[in-house]
C-alpha positions as CSV (number, residue, x, y, z in Angstrom):
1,X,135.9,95.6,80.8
2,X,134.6,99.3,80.5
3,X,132.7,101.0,83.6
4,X,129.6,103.2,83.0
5,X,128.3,104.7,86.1
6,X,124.7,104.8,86.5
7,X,125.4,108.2,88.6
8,X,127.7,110.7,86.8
9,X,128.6,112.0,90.2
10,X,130.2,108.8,91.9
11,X,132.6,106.1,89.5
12,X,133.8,103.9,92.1
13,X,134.1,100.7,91.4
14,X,133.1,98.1,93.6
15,X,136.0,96.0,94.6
16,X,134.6,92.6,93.6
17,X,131.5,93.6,91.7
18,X,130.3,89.6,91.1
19,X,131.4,88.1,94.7
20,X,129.3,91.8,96.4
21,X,126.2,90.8,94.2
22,X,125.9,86.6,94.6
23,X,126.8,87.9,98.4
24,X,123.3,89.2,97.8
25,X,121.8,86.7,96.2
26,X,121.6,88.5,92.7
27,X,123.9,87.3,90.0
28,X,125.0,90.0,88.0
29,X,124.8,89.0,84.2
30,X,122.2,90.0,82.3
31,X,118.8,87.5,82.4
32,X,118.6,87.5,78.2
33,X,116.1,84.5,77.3
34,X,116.0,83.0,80.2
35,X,119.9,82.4,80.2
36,X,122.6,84.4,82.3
37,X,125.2,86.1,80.2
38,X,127.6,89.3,80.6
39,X,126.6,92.0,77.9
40,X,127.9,91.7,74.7
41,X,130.3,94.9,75.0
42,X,131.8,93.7,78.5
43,X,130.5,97.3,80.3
44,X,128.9,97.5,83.7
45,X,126.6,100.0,85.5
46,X,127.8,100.3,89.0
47,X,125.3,100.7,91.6
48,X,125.2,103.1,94.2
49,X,124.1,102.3,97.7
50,X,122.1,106.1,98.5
51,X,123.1,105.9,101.8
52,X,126.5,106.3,101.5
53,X,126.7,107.2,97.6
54,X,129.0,104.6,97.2
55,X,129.5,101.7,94.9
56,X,127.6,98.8,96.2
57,X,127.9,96.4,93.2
58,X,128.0,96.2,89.7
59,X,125.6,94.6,86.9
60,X,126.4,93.7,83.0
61,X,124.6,96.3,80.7
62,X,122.7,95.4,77.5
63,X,123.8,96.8,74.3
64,X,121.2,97.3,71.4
65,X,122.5,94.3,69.9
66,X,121.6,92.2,73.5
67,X,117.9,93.6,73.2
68,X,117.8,92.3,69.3
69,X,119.3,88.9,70.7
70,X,116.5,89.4,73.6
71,X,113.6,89.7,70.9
72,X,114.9,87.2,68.9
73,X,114.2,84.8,71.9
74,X,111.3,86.3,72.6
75,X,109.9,86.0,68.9
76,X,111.2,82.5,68.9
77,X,108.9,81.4,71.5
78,X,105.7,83.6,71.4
79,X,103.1,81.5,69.5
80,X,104.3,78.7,71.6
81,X,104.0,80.6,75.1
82,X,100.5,81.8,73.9
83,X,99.3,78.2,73.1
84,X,100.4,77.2,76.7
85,X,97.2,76.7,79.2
86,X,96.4,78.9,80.9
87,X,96.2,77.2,84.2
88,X,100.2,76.4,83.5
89,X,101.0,80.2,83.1
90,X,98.7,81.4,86.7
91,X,100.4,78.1,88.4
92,X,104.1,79.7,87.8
93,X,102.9,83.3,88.7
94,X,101.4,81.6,92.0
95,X,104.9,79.9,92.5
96,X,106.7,82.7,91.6
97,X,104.7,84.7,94.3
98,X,105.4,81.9,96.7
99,X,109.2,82.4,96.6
100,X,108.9,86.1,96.8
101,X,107.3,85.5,99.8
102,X,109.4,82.8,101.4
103,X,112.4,85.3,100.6
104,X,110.8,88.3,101.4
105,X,113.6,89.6,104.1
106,X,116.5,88.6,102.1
107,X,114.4,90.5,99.2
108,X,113.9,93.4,101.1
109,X,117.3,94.1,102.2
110,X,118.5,94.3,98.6
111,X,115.4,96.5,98.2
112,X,116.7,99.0,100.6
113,X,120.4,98.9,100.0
114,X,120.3,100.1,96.0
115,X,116.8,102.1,96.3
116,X,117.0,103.7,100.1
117,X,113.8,103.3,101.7
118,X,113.5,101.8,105.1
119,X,113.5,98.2,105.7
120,X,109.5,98.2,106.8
121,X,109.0,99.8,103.3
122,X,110.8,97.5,101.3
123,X,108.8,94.6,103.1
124,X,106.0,96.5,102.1
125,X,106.7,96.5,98.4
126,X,107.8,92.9,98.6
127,X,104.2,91.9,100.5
128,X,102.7,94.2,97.6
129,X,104.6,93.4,94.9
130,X,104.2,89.9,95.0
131,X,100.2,90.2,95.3
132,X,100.2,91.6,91.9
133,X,101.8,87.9,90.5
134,X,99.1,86.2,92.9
135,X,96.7,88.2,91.6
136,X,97.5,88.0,87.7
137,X,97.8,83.7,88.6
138,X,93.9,83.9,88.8
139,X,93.1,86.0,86.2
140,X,95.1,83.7,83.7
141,X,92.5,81.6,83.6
142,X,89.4,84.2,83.4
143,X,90.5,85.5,80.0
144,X,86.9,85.0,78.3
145,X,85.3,85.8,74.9
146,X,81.9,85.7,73.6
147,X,79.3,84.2,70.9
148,X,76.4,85.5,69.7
149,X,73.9,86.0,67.4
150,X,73.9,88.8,64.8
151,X,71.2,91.6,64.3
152,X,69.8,90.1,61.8
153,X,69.9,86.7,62.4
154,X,71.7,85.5,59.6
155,X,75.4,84.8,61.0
156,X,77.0,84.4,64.5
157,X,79.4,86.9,66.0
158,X,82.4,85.3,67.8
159,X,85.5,87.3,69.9
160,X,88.4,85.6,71.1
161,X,91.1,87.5,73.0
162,X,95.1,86.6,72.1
163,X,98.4,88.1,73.5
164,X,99.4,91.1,71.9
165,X,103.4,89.7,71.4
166,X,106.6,90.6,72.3
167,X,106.2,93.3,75.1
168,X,108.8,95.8,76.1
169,X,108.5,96.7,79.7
170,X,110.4,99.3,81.1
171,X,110.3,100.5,85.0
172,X,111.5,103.5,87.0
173,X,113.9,103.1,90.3
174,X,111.1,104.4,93.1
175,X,109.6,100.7,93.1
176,X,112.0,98.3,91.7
177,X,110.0,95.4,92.5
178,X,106.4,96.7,92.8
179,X,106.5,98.1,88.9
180,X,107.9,94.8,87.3
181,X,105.6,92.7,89.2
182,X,102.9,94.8,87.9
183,X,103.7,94.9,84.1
184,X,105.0,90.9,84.2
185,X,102.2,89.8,86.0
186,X,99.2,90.1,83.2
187,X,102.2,89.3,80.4
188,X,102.4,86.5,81.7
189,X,99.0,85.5,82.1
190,X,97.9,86.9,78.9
191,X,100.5,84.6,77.1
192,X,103.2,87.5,75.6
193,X,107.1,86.9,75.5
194,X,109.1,90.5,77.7
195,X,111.7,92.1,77.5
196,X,111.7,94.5,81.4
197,X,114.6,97.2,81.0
198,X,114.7,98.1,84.6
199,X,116.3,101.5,86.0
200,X,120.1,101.6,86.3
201,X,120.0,102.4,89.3
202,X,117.8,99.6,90.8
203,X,119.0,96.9,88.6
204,X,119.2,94.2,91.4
205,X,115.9,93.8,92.3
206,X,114.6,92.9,88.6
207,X,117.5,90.7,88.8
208,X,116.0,88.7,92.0
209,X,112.6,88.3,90.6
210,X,113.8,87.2,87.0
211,X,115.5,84.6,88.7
212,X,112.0,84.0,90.8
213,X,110.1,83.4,88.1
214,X,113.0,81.0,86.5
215,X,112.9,79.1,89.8
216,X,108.9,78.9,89.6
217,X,109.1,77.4,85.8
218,X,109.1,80.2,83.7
219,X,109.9,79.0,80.0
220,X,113.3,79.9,78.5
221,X,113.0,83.1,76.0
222,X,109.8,84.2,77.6
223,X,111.4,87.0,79.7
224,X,114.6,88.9,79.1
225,X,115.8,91.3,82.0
226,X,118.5,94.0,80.4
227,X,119.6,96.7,82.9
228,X,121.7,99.3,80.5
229,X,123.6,102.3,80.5
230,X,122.2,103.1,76.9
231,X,118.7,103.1,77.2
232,X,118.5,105.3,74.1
233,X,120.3,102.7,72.3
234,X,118.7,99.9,73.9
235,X,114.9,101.5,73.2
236,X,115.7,102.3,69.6
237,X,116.9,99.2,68.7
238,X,113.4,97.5,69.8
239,X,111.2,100.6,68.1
240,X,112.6,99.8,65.1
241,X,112.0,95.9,64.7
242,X,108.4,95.4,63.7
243,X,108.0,92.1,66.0
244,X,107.6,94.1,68.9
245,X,104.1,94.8,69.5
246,X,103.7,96.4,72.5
247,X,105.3,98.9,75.3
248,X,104.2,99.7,78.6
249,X,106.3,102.4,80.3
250,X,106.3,104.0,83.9
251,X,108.2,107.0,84.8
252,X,108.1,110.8,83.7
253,X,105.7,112.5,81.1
254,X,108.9,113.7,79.2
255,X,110.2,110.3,78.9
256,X,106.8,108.9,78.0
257,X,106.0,111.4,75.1
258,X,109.1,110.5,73.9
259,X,108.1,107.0,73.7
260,X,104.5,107.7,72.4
261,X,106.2,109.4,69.1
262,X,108.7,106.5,68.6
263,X,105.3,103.7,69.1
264,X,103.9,105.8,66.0
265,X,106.5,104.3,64.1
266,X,104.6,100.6,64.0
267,X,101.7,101.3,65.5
268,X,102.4,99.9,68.9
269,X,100.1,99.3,71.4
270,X,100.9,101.3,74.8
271,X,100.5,101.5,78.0
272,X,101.9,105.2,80.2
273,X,101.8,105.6,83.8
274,X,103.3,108.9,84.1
275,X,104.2,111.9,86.5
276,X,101.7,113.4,89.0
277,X,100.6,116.1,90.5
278,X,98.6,114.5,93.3
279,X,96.3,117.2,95.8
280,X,95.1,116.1,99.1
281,X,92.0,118.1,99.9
282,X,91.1,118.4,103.6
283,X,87.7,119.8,103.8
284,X,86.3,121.9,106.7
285,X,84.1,118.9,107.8
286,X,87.0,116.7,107.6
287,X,87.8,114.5,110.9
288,X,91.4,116.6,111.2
289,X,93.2,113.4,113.2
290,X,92.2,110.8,110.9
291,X,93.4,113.5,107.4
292,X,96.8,113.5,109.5
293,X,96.9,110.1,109.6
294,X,95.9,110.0,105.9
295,X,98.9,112.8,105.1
296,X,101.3,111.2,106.6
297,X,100.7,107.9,104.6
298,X,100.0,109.6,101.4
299,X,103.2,112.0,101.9
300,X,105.6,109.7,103.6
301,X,105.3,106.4,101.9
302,X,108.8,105.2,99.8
303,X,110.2,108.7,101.2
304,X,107.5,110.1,99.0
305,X,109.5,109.2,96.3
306,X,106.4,107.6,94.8
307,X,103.8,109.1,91.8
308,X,100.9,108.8,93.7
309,X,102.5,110.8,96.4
310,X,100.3,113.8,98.0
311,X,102.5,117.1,95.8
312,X,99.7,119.6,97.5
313,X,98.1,120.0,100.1
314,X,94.8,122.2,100.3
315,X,93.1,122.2,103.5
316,X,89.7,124.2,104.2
317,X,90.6,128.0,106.2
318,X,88.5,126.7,109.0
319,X,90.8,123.7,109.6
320,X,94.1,125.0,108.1
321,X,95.9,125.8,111.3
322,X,94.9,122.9,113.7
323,X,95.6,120.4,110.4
324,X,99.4,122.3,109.9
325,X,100.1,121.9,113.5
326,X,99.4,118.2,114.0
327,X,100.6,117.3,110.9
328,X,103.9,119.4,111.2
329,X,104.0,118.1,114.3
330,X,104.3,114.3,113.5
331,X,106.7,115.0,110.9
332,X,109.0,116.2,113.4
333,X,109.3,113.0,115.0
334,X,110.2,111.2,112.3
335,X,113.1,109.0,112.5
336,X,115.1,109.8,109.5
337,X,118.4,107.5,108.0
338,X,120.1,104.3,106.7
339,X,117.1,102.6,105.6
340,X,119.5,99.6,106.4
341,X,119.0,100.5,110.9
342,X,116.2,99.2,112.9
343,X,113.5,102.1,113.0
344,X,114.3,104.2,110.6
345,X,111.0,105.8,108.9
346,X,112.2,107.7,106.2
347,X,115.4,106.5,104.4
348,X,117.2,107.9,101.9
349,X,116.7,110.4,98.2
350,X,117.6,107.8,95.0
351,X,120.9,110.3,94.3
352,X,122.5,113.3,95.3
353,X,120.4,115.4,91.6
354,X,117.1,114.3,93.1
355,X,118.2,115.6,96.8
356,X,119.2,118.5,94.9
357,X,116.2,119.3,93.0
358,X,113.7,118.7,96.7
359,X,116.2,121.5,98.1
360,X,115.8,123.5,95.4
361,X,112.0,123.2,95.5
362,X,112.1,124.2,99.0
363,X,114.2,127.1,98.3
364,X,112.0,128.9,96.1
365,X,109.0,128.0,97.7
366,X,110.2,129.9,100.9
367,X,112.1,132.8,98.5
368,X,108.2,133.4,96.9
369,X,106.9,133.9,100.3
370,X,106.3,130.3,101.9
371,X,106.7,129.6,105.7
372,X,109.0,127.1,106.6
373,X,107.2,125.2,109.7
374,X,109.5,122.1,109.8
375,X,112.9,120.9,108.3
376,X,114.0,122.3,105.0
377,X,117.5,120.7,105.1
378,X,119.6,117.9,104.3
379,X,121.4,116.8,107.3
380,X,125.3,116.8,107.2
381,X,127.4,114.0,106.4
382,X,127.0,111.3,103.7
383,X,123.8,109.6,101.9
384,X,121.2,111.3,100.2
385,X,119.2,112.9,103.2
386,X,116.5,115.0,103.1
387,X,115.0,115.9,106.0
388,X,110.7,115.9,106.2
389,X,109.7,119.2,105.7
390,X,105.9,120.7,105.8
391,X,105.8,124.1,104.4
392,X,102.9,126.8,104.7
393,X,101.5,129.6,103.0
394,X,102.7,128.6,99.9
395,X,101.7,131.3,96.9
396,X,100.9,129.9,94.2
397,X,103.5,130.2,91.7
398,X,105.9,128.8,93.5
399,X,107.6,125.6,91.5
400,X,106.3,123.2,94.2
401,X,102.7,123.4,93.4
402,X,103.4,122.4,89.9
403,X,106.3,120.0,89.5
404,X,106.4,116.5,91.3
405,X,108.5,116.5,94.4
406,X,109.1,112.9,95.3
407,X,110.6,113.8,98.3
408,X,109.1,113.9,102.2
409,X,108.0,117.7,101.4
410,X,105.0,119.0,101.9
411,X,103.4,122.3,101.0
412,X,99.9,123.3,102.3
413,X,97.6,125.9,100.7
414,X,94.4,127.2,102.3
415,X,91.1,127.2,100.4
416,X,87.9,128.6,101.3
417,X,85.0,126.9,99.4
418,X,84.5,123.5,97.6
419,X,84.7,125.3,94.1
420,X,88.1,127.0,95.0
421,X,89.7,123.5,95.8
422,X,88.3,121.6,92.8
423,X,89.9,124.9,91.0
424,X,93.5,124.4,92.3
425,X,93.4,120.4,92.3
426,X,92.6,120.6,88.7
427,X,94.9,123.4,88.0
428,X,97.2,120.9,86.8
429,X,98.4,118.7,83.4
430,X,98.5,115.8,85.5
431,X,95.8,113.4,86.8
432,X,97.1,110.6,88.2
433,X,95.7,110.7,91.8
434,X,93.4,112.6,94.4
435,X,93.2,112.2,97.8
436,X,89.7,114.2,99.7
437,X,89.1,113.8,103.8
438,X,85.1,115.0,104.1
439,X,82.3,113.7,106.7
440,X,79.5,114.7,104.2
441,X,78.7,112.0,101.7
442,X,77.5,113.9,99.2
443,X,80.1,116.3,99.1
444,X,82.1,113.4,98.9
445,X,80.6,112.4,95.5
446,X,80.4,115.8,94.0
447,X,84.4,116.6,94.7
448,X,84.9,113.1,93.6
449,X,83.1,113.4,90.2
450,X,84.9,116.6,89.8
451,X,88.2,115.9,90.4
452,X,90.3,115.3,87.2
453,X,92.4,112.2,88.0
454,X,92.1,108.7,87.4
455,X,91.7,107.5,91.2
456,X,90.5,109.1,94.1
457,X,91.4,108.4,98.0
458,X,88.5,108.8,100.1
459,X,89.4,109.5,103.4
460,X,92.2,107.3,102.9
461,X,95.9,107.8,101.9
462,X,96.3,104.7,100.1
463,X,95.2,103.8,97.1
464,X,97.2,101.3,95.7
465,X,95.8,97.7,95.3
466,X,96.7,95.1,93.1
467,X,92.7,94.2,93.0
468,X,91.9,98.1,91.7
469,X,92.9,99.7,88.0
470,X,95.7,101.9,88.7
471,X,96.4,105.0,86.3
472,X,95.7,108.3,84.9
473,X,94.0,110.6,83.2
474,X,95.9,113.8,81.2
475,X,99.5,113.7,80.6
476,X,99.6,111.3,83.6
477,X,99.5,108.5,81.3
478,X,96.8,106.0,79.6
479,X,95.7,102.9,80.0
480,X,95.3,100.6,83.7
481,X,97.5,98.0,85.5
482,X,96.1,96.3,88.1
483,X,91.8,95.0,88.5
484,X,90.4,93.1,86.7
485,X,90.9,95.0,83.7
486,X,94.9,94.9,84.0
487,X,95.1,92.2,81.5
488,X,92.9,93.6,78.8
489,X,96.2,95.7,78.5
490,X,98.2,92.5,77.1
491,X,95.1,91.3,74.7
492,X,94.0,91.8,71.3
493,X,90.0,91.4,70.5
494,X,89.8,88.8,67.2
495,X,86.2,89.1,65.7
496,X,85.3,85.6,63.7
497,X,81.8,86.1,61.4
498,X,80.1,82.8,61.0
499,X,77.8,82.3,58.5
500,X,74.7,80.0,59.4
């Protein structure tokens, strides 16, 4: 059996790769219709544990001719998924969020050990993960269409919404539960067959909650799950076959252009949640404690290894220096390590290239003229540390202000009026997310208008909510997951004229 290491940087083998993963209540073959096999070429990914870069397990890895096999199943099955009630497909969502729940430590730990994040995070994204299945189980049923009369008189108009088909999902490593749960969720409710191609290295946790919905009555062939090494390979394979309709991606504007050129192809229908660039805007009425509060949720969440992330911060002159002190100093205090030990706050970087790239970031932000208030370093000895960091005076062509961290750095900038703010946040490609603290409820709406991003924080640093439409505007992606309008994502509008 061949090795591929999802890190180029670490090849070691776990000793007992299939006892290390049912020890975690993961098996490790690929989920391919429903049914658990090895991959057809006999190669594993070995996944790294960040927090000591070494192997923790190993999972099969699909080949192209897997994903073909998975697509075959989920063709075979599609019209018959689609023509099951809807009440059927919420009830297994609902079930499946019930075992999440019931397992939601054991689920959590696994979280923690291949992604890094602290074990209070990883509960989080278990309690917010599974919402999104609870949440899709009641919309199953609130798929509507509508009849009418024409214009004229002389016909009716009726719409009927049906599953787009066969739906390749594909997830990044920052939320290894959270984005699956959020693409499976209105699949399944809308009635289409999936295929998730999780990150290499978060494999385990896809894994877990393909076997979840199994458990909860999923129907064989519905859902594939086919962690690879070759995700070239493994994407190509599926472009090419016309019977895949649809492709909703989340991870890096690169990645996703790439995927937009190869849906041209046939036409496919897409969803993008890409990179951001997200600014948090502290105005001079701002209540300074509670925009602290705000930062450090916005910043600190999933090691700010997340999109939606706060990249820059632009606080008001009149409040820059009492807002850079508190802030800086509750980032000192931070607990920071094994995401595995009891109060640990920020855990680990994914791997040692994306510590490399925060350091780097740092670097030249500091080597253009920065200050460095607090941390700036990764701690010595192994794992993927990087230590929280809050940066001032940052010029404005250092890297930082326009590339996406995802790490617990933060660099403030000070503006002076509401224009000059608007100015900077926009200054941007991406629009994913905005985050603005002001007392003044007009001013409130006016920035808010303004502001070039999908969502908007309002004196809050969360804004993630399996209730709200989550995305973005620019090259942060297309399309919403999440609200009421989630599903529409998974439907096609059918128009029937009928003559009277």
């Amino acid at each position: 059996m061949n090795t591929i290491s999802a890190h180029a940087s670490n090849d070691t083998r776990a000793s007992d790769p299939e006892r290390t993963a049912r020890d975690l209540g993961v098996d490790p073959r690929l989920f391919l219709g429903g049914r658990r096999q090895d991959g057809s070429a006999g190669q594993t990914i070995v996944v790294e544990n960040p927090a000591t870069g070494a192997a923790l397990t190993e999972v099969a890895s699909a080949t192209p001719e897997d994903a073909l096999a998975a697509l075959d199943a989920a063709d075979a099955v599609q019209e018959s998924w689609a023509a099951t009630a809807p009440r059927e497909r919420g009830e297994i969502l609902r079930r499946a969020y019930q075992i999440l729940t019931d397992r939601s430590g054991e689920l959590a730990r696994i979280i923690t050990l291949e992604m890094g994040k602290s074990l209070d995070e990883s509960r989080g994204e278990v309690a917010y993960g599974a919402d999104y299945l609870r949440w899709f189980s009641e919309e199953a049923v609130r798929i509507s269409g509508e009849w009418k009369v024409n214009a004229a008189g002389t016909a009716r108009v009726l719409t009927m919404r049906q599953p787009v088909g066969p739906s390749l999902l594909i997830t990044p490593w920052n939320a290894p539960l959270a984005m699956p749960a959020r693409k499976i969720g209105p699949a399944v409710a809308a009635g289409c067959t999936m295929i998730l191609k999780p990150a290499a290295q978060t494999p385990l946790t896809a894994l877990f909650l393909a076997e979840a919905l199994a458990e909860a009555g999923l129907p064989e062939g519905v859902l594939s799950v086919l962690p690879t090494s070759d995700a070239g390979g493994l994407t190509d394979a599926l472009f090419a076959d016309d019977r895949l309709r649809k492709v909703s991606f989340t991870g890096s504007t690169e990645v996703g252009r790439m995927l937009l050129r190869k849906s041209a192809d046939h036409v496919l229908r897409t969803s993008m949640e890409l990179g951001g660039n997200a600014p948090f805007i502290v105005c001079s009425d701002a209540d300074v404690d509670a925009a602290v509060d705000g930062a450090m949720l916005a910043k600190i969440r999933n090691n700010g290894e997340a999109c939606v992330a706060a990249n820059r911060f632009l606080v008001h002159a009149d409040v820059a220096e009492e807002f850079s002190a508190k802030f800086a100093d509750r980032m000192r205090t931070l607990r920071t390590g094994d995401g595995s030990e009891p109060g640990v706050q920020v855990g680990l970087l994914i791997d040692a290239a994306q510590r490399d790239k925060v350091a780097g970031l740092v670097a030249d932000a500091i080597a253009q003229g920065g200050r460095l208030v607090t941390g700036g370093s990764s701690p010595e000895g192994t794992g993927y540390f990087f230590a929280p960091t809050v940066l001032t005076d940052v010029p404005a062509n250092a890297r930082i202000n326009s590339e996406e961290i995802f790490g617990p750095v933060a660099p403030i900038r000070v503006f002076h009026d509401d224009d000059e703010a608007i100015r900077i946040a926009n200054d941007t490609e991406f629009g994913l997310v905005a985050y603005l603290y002001t007392q003044d409820v007009s001013r409130a709406v006016r920035l808010s208008e303004r502001l070039q991003t999908g969502m908007v924080g309002l004196n809050r640093g969360l804004v993630s909510d399996p209730a709200a439409p989550f995305g973005g505007v620019k090259q942060s992606g297309m399309g919403r997951e999440g609200g009421s309008t989630g599903i529409d994502e998974y439907l096609e509008t059918k128009y029937v004229a009928l003559a009277v």
